[in-house]
BAKE-490839 format. One line per 8 residues: number of its first residue (from 1); their letters; for each residue x, y, z of N, C-alpha, C. Coordinates in nm, 2 decimals, m for minus. Each point is the difference from the previous one (the first is absolute). Layout:
BEGIN
NUM> a> X Y Z X Y Z X Y Z; ...
end
This chain:
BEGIN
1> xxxxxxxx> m11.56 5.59 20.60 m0.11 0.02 0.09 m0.13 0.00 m0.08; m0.07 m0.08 0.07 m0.13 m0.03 m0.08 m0.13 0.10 0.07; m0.03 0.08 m0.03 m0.13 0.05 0.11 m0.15 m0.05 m0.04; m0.07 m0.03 0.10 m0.16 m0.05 m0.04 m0.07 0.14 0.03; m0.01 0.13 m0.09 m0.10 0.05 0.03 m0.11 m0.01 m0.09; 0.00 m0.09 m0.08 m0.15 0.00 m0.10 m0.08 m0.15 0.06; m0.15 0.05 m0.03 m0.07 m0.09 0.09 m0.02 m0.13 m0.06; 0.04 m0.02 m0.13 0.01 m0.11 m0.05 0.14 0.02 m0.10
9> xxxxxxxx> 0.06 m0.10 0.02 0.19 0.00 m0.05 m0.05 m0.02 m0.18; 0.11 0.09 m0.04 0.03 m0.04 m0.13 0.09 m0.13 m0.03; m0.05 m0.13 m0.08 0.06 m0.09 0.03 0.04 0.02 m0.19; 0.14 m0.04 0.00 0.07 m0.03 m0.11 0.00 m0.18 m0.06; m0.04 m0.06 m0.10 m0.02 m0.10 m0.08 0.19 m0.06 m0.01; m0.01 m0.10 m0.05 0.14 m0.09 m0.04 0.04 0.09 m0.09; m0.04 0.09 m0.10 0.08 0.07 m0.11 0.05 0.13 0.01; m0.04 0.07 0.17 m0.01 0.08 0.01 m0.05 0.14 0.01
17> xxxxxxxx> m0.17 m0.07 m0.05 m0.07 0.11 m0.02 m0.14 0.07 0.12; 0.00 0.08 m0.05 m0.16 0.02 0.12 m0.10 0.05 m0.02; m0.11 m0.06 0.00 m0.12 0.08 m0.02 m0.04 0.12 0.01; m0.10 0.08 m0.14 m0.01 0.13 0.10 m0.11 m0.03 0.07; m0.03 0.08 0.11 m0.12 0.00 0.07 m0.09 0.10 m0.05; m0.11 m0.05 0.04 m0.17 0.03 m0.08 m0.05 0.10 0.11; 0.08 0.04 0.10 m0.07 0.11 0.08 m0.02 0.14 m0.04; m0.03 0.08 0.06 0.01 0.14 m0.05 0.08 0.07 m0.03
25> xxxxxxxx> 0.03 0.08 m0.04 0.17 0.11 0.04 0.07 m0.10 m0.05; 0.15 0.00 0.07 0.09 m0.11 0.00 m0.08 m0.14 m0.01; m0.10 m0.05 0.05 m0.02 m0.14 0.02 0.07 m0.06 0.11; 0.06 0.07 0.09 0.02 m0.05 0.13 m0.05 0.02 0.12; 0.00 m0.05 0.11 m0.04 0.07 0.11 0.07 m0.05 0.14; 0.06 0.17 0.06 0.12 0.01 0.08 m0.07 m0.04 0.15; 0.08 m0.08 0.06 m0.03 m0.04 0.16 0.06 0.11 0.08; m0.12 0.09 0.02 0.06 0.13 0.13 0.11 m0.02 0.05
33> xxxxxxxx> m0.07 m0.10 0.09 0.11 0.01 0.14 0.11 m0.07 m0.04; m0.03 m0.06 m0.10 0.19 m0.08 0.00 0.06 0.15 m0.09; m0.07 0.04 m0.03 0.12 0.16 m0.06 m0.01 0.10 0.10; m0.08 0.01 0.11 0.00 0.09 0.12 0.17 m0.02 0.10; 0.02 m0.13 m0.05 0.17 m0.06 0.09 0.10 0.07 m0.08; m0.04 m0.01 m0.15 0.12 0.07 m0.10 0.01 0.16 0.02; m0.11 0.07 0.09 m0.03 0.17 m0.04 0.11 0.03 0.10; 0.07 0.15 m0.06 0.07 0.09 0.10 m0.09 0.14 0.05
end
């Protein structure tokens, strides 16, 4: 299972690897509502 909740995908290169992101904190940033479907 693949979930899309970050607003831009971490995309993986031919060798495997993946950039870090330059954002704050983590360097990611989570799409609400697509993790509002995942909450109990």
């Amino acid at each position: 299972m693949k979930a899309r909740i970050l607003d831009e995908p971490m995309v993986m290169d031919s060798s495997g690897h993946v950039a870090v992101p330059e954002g704050p904190g983590l360097g990611v940033s989570i799409d609400e509502d697509a993790l509002r479907k995942y909450t109990i």
